[in-house]
N, C-alpha and C positions, 0 to 999 in steps of 0.2 A: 344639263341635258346629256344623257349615256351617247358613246358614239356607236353608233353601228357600222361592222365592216364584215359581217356575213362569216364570221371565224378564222379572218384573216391575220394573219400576224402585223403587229405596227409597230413594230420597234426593228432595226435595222441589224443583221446578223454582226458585219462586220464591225459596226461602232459595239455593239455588247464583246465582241474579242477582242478588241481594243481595251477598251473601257476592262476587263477581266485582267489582262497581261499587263498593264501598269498601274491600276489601281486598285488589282483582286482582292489584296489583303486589307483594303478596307471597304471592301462590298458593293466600291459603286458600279459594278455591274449589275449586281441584284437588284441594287434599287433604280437600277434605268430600265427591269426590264418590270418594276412594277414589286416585287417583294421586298416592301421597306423592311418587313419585320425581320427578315433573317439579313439584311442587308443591314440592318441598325446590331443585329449581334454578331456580324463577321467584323465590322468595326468596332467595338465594344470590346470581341476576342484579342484582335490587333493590339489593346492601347494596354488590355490587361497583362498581355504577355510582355510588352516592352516597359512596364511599370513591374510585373513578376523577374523580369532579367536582371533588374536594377536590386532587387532584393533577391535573389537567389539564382545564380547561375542554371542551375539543374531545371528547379520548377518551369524558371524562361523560356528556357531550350525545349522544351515537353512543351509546352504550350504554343510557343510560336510552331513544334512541328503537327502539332493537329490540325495549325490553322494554315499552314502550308499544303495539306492535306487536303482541307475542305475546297483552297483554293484552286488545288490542282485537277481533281474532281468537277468541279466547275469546268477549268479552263478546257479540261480532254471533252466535256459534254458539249460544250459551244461550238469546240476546234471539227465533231464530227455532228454537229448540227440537231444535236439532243437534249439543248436546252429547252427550258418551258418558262413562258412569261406569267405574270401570276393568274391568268385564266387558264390555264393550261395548254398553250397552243406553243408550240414548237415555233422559236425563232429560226427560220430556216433561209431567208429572203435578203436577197442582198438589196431588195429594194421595197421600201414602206408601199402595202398593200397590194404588194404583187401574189 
């Protein structure tokens, strides 16, 4: 059964910046706020570029800094309360359904 909350946010700001600042580069922020898909390819990014560094210096470094990139992007959109969970609603609330 779908939950209804009137287009409230229901995932918790502070636990997504958390969740962002120590485990950004493998996406589980994305996937607590609901977007497995891109949250399953910022972890996927992670493992290829630390498997690319192992085989080539250069390519690694390129790669892990797109993903430091993606992750930073993130982390500034959370940090001024601009992220969106995968309905689109703005995690903004330091408190579930406030």
């Amino acid at each position: 059964m779908a939950e209804v909350n009137n287009g409230k946010p229901t995932k918790n700001w502070l636990t997504t910046l958390v969740l962002c600042w120590f485990l950004g580069f493998l996406g589980v922020h994305r996937m607590y706020a609901g977007k497995l898909t891109s949250g399953f390819y910022m972890a996927y990014g992670t493992i290829f570029s630390a498997c690319a560094l192992v085989l080539n210096v250069y390519l690694g470094a390129a790669c892990f800094t797109l993903m430091a990139a993606w992750w930073l992007t993130d982390f500034f959109a959370i940090s001024v309360k601009k992220f969106r969970d995968c309905y689109g609603r703005d995690i903004v609330s330091d408190k579930i359904g406030e």
